[in-house]
C-alpha positions in Angstrom: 154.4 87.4 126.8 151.0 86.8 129.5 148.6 89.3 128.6 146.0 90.2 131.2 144.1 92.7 132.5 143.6 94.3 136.1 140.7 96.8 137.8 142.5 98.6 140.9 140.7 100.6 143.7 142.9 103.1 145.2 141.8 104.7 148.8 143.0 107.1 150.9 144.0 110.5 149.6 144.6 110.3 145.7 142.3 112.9 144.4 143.3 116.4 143.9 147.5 115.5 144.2 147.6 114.2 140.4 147.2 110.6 140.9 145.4 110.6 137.6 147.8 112.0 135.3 150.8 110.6 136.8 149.1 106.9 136.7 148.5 107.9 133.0 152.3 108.7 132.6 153.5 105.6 134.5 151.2 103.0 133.0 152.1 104.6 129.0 155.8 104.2 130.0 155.0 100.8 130.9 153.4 100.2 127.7 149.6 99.8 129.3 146.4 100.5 127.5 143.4 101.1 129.7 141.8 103.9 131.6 141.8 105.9 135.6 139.4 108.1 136.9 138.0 109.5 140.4 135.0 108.1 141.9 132.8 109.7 143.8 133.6 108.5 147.5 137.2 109.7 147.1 138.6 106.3 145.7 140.4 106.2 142.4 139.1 103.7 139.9 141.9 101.9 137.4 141.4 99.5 134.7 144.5 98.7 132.9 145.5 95.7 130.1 149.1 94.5 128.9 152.2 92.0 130.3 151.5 90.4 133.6 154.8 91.9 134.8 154.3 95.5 133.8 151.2 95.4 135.4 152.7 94.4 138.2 155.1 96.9 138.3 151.7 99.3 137.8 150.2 98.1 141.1 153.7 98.5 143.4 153.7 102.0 141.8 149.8 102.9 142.9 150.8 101.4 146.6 153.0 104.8 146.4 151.3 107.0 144.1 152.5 110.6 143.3 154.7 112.3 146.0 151.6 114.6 147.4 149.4 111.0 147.8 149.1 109.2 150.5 147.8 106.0 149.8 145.6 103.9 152.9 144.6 101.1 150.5 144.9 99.1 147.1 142.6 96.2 145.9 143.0 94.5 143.1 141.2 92.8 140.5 142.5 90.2 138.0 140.7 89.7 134.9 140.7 88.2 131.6 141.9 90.7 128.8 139.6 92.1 126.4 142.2 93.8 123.9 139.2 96.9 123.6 142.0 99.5 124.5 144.3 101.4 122.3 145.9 103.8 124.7 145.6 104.7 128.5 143.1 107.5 129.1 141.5 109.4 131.9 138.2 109.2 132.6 135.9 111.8 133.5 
């Protein structure tokens, strides 16, 4: 099992259609610990730790995002895991 740990930026238009709570519900049934929140220029801000692959599988999923989203853009950011999560969280 590769831990690791990844910071996504999600543009386009992902707040007010429950991209939060539905990247909280995909990334717990993918066993991720970490935390989303909105940012103020309209972006959506994740930080998320666990397998390589399920992470992964978190990033194709925010290229779609909830049915009402309509994602223009996703960067990601790899990083070296900290372990300093015990659940997945939104942010306010």
């Amino acid at each position: 099992m590769t831990l690791a740990r990844v910071h996504i930026y999600v543009s386009g238009r992902v707040q007010g259609v429950f991209y939060r709570s539905n990247t909280r519900r995909k990334a717990l049934e993918l066993g991720l610990t970490g935390w989303v929140r909105n940012l103020p220029d309209g972006r959506v801000e994740i930080v998320a730790e666990g397998e390589r692959e399920k992470l992964l599988s978190l990033i194709e999923w925010c290229r779609r995002g909830p049915p009402l989203a309509r994602v223009e853009g996703v960067e990601v950011e790899w990083e070296k895991p900290r372990g300093e999560f015990e659940s997945f969280t939104i942010r306010w």
